[in-house]
C-alpha positions as CSV (number, residue, x, y, z in Angstrom):
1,X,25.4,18.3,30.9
2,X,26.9,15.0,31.9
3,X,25.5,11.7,30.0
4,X,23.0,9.9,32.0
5,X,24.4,7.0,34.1
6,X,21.8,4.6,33.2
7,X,18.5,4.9,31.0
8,X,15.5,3.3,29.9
9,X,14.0,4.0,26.6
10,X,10.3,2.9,25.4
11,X,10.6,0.1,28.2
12,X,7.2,-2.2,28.1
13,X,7.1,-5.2,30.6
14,X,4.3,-7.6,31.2
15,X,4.5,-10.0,34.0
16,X,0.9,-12.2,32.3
17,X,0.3,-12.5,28.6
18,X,-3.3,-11.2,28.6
19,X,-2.6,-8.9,31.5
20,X,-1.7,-4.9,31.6
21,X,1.8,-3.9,31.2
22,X,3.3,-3.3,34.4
23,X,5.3,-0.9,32.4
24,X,4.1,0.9,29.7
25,X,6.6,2.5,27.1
26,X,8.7,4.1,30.1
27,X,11.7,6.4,29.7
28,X,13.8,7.7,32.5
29,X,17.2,8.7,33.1
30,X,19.4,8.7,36.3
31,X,22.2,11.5,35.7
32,X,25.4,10.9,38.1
33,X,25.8,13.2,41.3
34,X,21.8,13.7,41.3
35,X,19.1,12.5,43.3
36,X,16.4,11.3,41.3
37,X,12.9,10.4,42.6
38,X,10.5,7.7,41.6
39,X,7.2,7.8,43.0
40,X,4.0,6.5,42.2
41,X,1.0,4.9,43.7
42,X,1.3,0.8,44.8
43,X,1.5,-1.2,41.7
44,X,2.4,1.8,39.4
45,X,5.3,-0.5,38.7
46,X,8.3,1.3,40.7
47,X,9.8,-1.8,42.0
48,X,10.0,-3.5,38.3
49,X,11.4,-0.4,36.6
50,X,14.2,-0.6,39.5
51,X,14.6,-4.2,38.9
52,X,15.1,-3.7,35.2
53,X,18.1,-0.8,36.2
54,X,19.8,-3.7,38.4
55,X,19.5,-6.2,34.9
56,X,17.1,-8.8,37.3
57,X,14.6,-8.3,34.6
58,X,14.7,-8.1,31.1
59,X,12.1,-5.8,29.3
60,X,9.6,-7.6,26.5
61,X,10.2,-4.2,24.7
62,X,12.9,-1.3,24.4
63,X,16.5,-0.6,26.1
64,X,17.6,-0.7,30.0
65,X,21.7,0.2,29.7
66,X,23.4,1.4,33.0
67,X,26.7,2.7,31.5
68,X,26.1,2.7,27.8
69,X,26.1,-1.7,28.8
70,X,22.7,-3.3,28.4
71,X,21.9,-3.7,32.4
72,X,21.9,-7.6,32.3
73,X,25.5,-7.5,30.8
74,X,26.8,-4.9,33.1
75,X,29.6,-5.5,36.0
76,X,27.6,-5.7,38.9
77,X,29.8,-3.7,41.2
78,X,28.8,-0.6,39.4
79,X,25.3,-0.9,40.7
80,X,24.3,-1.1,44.7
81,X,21.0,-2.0,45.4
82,X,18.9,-1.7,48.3
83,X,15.1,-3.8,47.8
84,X,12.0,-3.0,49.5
85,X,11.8,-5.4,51.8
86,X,14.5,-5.8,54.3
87,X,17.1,-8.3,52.1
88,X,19.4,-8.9,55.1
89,X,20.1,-12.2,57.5
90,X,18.7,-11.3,60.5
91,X,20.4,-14.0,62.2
92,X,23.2,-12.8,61.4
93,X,25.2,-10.0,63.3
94,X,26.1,-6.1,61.5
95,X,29.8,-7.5,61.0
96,X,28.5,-10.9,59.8
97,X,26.2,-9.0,57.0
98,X,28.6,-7.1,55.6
99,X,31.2,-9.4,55.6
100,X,28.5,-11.8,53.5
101,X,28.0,-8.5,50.9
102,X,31.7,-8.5,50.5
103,X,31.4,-12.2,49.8
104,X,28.7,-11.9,47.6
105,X,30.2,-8.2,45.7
106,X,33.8,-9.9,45.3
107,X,35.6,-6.9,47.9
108,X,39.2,-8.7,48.5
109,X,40.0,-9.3,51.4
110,X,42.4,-6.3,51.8
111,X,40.3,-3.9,51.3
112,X,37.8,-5.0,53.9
113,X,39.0,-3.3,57.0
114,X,39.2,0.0,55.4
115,X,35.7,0.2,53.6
116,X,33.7,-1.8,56.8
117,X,35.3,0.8,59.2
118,X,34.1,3.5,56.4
119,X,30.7,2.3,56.1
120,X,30.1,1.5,59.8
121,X,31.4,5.0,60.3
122,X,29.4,6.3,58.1
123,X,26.0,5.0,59.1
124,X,27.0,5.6,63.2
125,X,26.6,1.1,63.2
126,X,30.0,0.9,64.5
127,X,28.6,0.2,68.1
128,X,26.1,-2.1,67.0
129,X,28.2,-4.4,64.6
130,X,28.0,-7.6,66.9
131,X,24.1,-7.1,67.1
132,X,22.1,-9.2,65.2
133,X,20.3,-7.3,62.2
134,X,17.1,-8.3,63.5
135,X,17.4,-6.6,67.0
136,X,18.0,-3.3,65.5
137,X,15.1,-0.5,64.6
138,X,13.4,-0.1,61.7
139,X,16.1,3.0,61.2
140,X,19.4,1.1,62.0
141,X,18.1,-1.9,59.5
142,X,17.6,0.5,56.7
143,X,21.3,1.9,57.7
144,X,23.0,-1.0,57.3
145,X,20.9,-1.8,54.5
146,X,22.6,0.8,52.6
147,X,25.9,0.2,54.3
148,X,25.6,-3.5,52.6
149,X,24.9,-2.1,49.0
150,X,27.7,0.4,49.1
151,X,30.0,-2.5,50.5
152,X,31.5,-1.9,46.8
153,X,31.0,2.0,46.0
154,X,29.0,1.9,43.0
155,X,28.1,4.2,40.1
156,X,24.8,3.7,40.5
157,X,22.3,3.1,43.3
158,X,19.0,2.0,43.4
159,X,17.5,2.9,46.7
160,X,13.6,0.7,46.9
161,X,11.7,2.9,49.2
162,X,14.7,3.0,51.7
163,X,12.6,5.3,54.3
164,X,9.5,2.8,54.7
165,X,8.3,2.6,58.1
166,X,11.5,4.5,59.8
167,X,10.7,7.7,61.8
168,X,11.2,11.3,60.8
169,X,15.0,11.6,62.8
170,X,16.0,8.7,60.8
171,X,14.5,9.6,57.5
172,X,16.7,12.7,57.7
173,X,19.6,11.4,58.7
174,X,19.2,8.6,55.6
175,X,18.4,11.1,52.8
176,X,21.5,13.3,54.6
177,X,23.9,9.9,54.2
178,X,22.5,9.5,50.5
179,X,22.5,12.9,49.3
180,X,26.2,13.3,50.0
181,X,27.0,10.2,47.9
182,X,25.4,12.2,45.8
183,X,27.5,15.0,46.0
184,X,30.6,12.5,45.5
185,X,29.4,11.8,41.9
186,X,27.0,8.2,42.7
187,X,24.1,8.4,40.9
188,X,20.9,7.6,42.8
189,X,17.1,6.8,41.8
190,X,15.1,7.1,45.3
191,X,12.0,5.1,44.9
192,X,9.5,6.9,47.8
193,X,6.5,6.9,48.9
194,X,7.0,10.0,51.3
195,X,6.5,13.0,49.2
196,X,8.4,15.6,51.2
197,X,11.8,13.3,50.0
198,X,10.2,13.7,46.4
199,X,10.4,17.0,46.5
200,X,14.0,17.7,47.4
201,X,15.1,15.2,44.7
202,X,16.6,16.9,41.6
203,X,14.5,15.3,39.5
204,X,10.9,13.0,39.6
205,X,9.8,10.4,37.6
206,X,6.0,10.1,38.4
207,X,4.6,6.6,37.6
208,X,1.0,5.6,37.4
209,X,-0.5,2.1,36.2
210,X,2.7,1.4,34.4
211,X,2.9,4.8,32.5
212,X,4.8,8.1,33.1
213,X,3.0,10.8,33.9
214,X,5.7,13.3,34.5
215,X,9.4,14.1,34.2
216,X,11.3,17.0,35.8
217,X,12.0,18.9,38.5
218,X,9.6,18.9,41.3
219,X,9.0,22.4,41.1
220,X,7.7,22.1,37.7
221,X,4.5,19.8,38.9
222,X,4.1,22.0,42.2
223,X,3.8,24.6,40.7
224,X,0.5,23.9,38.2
225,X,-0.9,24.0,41.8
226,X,-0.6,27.9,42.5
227,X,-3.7,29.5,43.6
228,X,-5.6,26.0,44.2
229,X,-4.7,25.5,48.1
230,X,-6.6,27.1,50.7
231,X,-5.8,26.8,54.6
232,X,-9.3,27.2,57.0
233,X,-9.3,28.0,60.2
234,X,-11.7,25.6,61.6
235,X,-10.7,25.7,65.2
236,X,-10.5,22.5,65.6
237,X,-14.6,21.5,67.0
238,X,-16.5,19.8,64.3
239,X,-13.2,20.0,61.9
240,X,-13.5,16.2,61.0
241,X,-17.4,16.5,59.6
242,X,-16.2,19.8,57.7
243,X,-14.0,18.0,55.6
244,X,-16.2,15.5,55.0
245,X,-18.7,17.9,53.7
246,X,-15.1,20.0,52.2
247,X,-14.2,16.9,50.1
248,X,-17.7,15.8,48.8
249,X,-17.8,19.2,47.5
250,X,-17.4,18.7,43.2
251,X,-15.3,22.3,43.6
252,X,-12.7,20.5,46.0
253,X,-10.3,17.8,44.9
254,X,-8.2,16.8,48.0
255,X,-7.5,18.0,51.5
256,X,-6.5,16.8,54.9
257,X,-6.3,18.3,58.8
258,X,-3.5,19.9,59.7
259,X,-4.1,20.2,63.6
260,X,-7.1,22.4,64.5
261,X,-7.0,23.9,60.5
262,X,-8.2,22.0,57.1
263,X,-5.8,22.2,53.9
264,X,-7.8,21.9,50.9
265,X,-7.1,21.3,47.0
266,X,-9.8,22.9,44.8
267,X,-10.0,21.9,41.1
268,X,-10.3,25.4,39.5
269,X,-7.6,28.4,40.5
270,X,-8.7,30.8,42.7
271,X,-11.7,28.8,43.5
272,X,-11.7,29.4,47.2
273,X,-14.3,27.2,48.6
274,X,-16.9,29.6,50.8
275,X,-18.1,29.3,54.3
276,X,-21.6,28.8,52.8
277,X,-21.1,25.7,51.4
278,X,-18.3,24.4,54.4
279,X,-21.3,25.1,56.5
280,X,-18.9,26.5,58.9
281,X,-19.8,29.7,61.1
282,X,-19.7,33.2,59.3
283,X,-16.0,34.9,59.7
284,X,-14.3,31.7,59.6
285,X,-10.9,32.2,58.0
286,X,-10.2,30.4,54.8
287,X,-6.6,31.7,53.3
288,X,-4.5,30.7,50.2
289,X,-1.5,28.6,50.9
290,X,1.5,27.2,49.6
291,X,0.8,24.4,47.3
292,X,3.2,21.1,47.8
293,X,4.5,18.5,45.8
294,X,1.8,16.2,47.7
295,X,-0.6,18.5,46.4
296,X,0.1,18.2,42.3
297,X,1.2,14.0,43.2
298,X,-2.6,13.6,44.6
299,X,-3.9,15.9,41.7
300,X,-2.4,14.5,38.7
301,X,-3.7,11.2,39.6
302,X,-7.5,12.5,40.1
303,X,-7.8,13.9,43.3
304,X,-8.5,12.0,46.5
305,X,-11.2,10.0,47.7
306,X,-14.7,11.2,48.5
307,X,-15.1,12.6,51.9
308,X,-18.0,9.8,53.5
309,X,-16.7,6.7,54.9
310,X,-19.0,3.5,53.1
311,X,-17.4,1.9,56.5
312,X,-18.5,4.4,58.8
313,X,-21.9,4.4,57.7
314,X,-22.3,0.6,57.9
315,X,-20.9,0.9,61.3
316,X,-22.6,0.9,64.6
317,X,-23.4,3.6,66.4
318,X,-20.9,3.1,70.0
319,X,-22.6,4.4,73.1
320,X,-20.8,7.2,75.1
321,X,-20.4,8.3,78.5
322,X,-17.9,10.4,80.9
323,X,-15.4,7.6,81.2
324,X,-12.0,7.7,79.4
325,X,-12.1,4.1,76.4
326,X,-8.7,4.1,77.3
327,X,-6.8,4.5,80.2
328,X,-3.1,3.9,80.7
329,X,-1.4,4.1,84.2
330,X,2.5,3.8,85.0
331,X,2.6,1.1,82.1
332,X,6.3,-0.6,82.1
333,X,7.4,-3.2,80.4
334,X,10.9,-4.7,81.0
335,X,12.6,-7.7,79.3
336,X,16.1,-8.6,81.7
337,X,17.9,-5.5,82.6
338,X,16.7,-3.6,79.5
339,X,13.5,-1.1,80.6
340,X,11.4,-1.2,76.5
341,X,8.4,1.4,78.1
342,X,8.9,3.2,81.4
343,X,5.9,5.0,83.6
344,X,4.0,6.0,80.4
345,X,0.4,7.3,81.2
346,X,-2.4,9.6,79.5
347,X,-6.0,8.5,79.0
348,X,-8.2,8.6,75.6
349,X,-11.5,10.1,75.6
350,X,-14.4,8.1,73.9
351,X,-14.6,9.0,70.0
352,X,-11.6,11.0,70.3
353,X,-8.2,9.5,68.3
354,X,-4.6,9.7,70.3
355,X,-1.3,9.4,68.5
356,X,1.7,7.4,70.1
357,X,5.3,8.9,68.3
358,X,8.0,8.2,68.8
359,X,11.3,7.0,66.9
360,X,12.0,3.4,66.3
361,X,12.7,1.2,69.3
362,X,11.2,3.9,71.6
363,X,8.7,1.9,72.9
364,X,5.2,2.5,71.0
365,X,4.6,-0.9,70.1
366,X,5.6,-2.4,73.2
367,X,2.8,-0.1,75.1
368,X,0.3,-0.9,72.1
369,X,1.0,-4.8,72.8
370,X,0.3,-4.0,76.7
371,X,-2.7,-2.0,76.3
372,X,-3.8,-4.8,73.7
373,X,-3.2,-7.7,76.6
374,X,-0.5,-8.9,74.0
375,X,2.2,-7.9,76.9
376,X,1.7,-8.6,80.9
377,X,3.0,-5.6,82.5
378,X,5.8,-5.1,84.5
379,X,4.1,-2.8,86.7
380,X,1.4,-0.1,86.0
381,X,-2.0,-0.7,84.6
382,X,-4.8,-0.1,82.1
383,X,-7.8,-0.3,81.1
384,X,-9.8,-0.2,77.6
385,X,-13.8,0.3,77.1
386,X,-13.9,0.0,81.0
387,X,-12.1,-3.4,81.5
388,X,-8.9,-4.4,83.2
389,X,-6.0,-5.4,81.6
390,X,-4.9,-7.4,84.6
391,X,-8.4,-9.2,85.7
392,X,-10.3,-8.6,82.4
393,X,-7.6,-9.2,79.2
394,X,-10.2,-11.3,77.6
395,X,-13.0,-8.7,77.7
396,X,-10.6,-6.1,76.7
397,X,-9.5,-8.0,73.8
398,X,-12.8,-8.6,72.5
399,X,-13.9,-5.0,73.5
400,X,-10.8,-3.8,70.3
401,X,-10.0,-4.2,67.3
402,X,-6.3,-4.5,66.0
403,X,-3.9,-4.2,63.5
404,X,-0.4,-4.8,63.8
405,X,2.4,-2.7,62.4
406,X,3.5,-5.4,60.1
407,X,1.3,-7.3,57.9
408,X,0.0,-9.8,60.3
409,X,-2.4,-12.3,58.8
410,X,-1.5,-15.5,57.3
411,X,0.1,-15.5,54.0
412,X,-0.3,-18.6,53.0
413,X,-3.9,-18.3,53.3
414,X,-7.2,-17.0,50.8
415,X,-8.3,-13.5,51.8
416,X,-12.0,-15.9,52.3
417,X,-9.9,-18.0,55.1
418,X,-8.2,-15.1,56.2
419,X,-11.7,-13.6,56.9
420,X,-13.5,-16.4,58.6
421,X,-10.6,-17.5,60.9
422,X,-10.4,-14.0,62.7
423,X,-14.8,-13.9,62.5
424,X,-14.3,-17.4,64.3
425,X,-11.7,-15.3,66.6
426,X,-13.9,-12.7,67.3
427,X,-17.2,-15.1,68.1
428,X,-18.9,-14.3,65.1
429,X,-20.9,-17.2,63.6
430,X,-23.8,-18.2,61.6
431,X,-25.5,-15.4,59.5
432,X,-23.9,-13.0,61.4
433,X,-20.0,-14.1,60.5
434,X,-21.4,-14.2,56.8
435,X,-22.6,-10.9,57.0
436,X,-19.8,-9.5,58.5
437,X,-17.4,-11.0,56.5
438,X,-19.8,-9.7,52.8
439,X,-20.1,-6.2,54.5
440,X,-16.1,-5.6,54.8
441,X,-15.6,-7.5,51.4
442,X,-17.8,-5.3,50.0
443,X,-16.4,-1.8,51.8
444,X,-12.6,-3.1,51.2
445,X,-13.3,-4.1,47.5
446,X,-11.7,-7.2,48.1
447,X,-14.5,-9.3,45.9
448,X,-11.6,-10.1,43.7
449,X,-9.1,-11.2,46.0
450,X,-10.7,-14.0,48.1
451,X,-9.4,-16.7,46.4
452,X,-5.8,-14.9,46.4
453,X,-3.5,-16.2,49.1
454,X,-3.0,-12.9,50.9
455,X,0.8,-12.7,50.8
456,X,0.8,-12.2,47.7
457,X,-1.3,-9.0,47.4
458,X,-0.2,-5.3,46.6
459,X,0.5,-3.5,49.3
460,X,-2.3,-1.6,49.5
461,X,-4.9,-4.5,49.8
462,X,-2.8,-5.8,52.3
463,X,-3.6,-3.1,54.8
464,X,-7.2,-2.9,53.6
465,X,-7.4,-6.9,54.2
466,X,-5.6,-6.1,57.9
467,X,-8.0,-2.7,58.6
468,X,-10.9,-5.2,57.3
469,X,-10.3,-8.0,59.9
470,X,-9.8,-5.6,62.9
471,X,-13.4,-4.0,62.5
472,X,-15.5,-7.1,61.7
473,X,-16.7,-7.3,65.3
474,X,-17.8,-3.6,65.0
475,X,-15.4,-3.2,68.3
476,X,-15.3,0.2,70.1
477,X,-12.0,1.2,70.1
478,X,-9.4,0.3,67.3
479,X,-5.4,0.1,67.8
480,X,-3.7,0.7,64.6
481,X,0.0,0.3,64.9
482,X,1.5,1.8,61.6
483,X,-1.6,1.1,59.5
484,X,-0.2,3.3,56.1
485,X,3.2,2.2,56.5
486,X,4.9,2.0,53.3
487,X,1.6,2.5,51.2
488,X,1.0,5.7,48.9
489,X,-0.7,9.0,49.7
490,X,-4.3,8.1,47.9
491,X,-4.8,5.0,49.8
492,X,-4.0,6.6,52.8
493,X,-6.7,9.0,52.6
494,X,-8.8,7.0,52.3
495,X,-7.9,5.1,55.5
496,X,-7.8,8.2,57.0
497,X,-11.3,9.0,55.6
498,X,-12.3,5.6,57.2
499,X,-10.8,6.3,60.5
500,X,-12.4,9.7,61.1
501,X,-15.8,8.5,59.9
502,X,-15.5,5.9,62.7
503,X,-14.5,8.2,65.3
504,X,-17.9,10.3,64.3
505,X,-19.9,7.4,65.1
506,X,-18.1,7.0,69.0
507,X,-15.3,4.9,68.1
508,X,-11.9,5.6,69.8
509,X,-8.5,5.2,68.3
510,X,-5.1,4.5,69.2
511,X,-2.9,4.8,66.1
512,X,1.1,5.4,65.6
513,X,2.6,6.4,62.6
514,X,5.6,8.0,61.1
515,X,3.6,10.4,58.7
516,X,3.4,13.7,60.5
517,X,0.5,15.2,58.3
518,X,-1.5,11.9,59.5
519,X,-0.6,12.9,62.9
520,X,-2.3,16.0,62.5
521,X,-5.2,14.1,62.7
522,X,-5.2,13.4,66.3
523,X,-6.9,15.0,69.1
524,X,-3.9,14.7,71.5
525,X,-0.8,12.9,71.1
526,X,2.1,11.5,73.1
527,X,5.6,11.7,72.3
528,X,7.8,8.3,74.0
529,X,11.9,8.3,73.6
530,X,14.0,6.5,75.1
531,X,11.1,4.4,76.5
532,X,9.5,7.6,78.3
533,X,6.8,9.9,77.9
534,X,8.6,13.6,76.8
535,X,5.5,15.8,75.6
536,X,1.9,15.1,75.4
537,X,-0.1,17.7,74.1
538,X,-2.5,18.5,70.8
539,X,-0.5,18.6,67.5
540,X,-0.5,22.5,67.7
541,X,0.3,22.4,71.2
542,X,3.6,20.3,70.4
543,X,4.0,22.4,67.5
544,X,3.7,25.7,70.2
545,X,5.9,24.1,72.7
546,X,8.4,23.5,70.0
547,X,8.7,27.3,68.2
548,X,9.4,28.6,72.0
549,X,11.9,25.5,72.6
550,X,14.1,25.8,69.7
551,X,12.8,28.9,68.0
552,X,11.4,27.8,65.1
553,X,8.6,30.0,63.2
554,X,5.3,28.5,62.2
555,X,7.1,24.7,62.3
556,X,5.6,21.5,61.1
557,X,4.8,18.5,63.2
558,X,7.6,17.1,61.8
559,X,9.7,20.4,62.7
560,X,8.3,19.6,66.6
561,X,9.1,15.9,66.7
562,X,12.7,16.6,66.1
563,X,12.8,19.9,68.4
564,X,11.5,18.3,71.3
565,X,13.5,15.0,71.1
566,X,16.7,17.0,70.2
567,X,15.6,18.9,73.6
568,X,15.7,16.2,75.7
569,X,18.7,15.3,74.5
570,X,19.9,18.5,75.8
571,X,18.5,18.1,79.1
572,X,19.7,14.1,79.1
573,X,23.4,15.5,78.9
574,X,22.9,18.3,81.1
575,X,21.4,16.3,84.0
């Protein structure tokens, strides 16, 4: 076997004196022409491992060499390095960005041409390069993200959670670009917090508080699962309060809806949890299944959260009736000559949650913005909990609760100040903004954090701080645009614990997201490309539609998303 590219050995880094380690005697190696996967809960201390393997950090204790070099002494055209956070100008255009890399990487001047018509090749950018970075989607950015830290073709890269809030087409067309380089002999550490791209890498490095918890193949961890995951065929009515009861069960560690069915973890093999104590009807259907790396991720780091909602049940009650919370009608938005949402329609029933997907820049959060009264319509209309969006925007404002697809509060302000400016926004005052304001502290566990200017929080807290603000008021119907986006699988359970606790007490829900198992959780969902509505339908119905479409046995949402885009592709060209 080939000597590892780079390494850390017995690597200990502390960031405070008195504080924990954010790395904790760490090892890892990153062989060449092998994709290796780093995953790990927020804060488990993925981010300063990578930094270490780029030399931007020193350790307080052990080795980080990257070529038999110590990493802060190696030539730094060996390593390419793609952060978390998008590092690019994005006033600046494709060309402009990667003609700054070459600056900044030392590429002479003769070897530009060749390598940017390469890399723009490569990455399909080559019709975008005089756009400016920040008018492309969430895919193309990551793209030429990659394009910039390959502007030198390294030895090494180190990929920072390169598939964060991209959709499922563009996922798989970034871990195709990287696992070739790969297959060229590059070797790559892919930092992830999707764990379907953990489990294709050749290797995992799983991180928790700073410590390694284990090393190897996926398959290794996967399969301590066997005989532990159990599929039931709930049907769909009621599935939301059976897992609930399903996960405040001692006997069951984790599970999740997978359409009108429940996947559930047990602790013990073979431990098949009973219709008895689901509570669901006599006959109901409950089958082994495959484990997945999720699974044994979720497992080894003590299961998943409790199935009760402390949010739900300190939530009012919302009163229901016939009429759709949400209605949209013909919405279209344009901006000049270009068309961002066009005719989309479909109505949300009252405690029921609907799932806008779509790939980037098709047009979700523009019809989010509109339904929200963010956006004026072109033409078309709306209404949420029974108000116009045209004559009654304020009442329909007040009437929701929202939280944006990127962090959207004020950075530079306390979690406290963060907290009473959006009570103050959403009329609360008096006792009742102080109460509202304890309740989600107390809920969100954010106690420690109000004196903590929010920007600089993990992840994690972040969204809990957002989720927090939108459901101070109590409001009827919530619009969550991307609200897991970039955090790990624990904390989104427990969102998604949160969410369908809420929709059990009346409340309706808008949410996208580019998770397919947490689109599973909706009652209906729409699919929008290309700025138009292509398939509305349940997540099995898509997931039907799909297997007769492109002949795919027992697909995945995922599976679907793709199929039915890639169909109207088809029919695009055809027409």
């Amino acid at each position: 076997m080939d000597a590892p590219l780079a390494c850390a050995r017995a690597v200990t880094k502390r960031f405070a004196a008195a504080g924990p380690p954010a790395l904790d005697a760490v090892d890892i190696e990153i062989a060449p022409g092998r994709m290796t996967g780093l995953v790990g809960p927020d804060g488990a201390g993925k981010t300063t491992l990578i930094r270490l393997l780029t030399g931007l950090l020193v350790p307080d204790r052990g080795t980080v060499e990257v070529g038999g070099v110590p990493a802060t002494a190696q030539d730094r055209s060996v390593i390419g390095y793609m952060p978390q956070r998008f590092g690019l100008y994005e006033d600046l255009s494709v060309i402009e960005n990667l003609s700054l890399y070459a600056d900044l990487r030392g590429l002479p001047p003769a070897e530009r041409p060749e390598n940017f018509r390469r890399l723009l090749g490569f990455t399909d950018l080559e019709r975008f390069r005089t756009r400016l970075a920040g008018r492309l989607s969430g895919g193309m950015k990551q793209k030429l993200g990659l394009a910039c830290a390959l502007v030198r073709t390294p030895k090494l890269l180190l990929l920072d959670e390169p598939g964060v809030g991209v959709d499922p087409i563009s996922r798989r067309e970034l871990w195709k670009m990287v696992r070739d380089l790969a297959g060229e002999g590059i070797g790559v550490l892919w930092s992830t917090a999707y764990l379907d791209e953990a489990e294709r890498c050749d290797t995992v490095f799983l991180l928790n508080g700073g410590r390694l918890l284990h090393a190897g193949p996926p398959a290794e961890l996967t399969q301590r699962m066997d005989g532990r995951v159990f599929r039931v065929y709930a049907g769909g009515t009621g599935r939301r309060e059976v897992l609930e009861r399903a996960l405040n069960l001692s006997e069951v560690s984790d599970g999740t809806i997978q359409g009108a069915s429940l996947r559930l973890v047990t602790r013990t093999q073979g431990a098949a949890p009973t219709v008895d104590a689901l509570q669901v009807p006599a006959g109901t259907r409950i089958a082994p299944t495959a484990p997945r790396f999720e699974d044994a991720f979720v497992d080894i780091l003590g299961g998943g959260p409790p199935g009760t909602s402390t949010l739900a049940q300190r939530y009012r009650t919302i009163p229901q009736s016939g009429e759709p919370a949400i209605i949209a009608s013909g919405l279209t938005r344009r901006f000049g000559d270009f068309t961002a949402a066009s005719n989309i329609s479909f109505s949300v029933g009252r405690g029921q949650i609907f799932g806008l997907l779509g790939p980037n820049g098709a047009g979700k959060s523009t019809t989010f913005k509109m339904l929200c009264g963010l956006l004026t319509p072109t033409s078309g209309n709306g209404q949420v909990a029974g108000f116009d969006l045209r004559s009654g925007r304020a009442e329909c404002r007040q009437s929701l609760g929202y939280m944006a697809q990127k962090f959207s509060l004020y950075g530079d302000l306390s979690v406290r100040q963060n907290l009473n400016f959006y009570a103050g926004i959403y009329g609360l005052a008096g006792g009742v903004q102080r109460e509202a304001i304890g309740r989600v502290v107390d809920i969100f566990h954010l106690q420690s954090y109000l004196d903590t200017n929010s920007g600089t929080m993990p992840l994690g807290f972040k969204q809990r701080l957002a989720l927090a603000c939108a459901v101070m008021h109590q409001p009827p119907v919530l619009f969550l645009d991307e609200p897991t986006s970039g955090v790990d699988p624990i904390v989104r359970r427990e969102f998604w614990t949160h969410i369908n606790g809420l929709v059990e007490r009346g409340v309706t829900v808008l949410v996208t997201t580019h998770f397919m198992d947490e689109a599973e959780y909706c009652d209906r969902i729409g699919l929008i490309y290309r700025a138009e509505q292509i398939a509305a339908g349940t997540p099995d119905e898509l997931k039907q539609a799909a297997a007769a479409q492109a002949g795919l046995k027992d697909p995945t949402l995922e599976d679907a998303f793709i199929a039915l885009i890639e169909e109207s592709d088809r029919k695009r060209e055809a027409a």
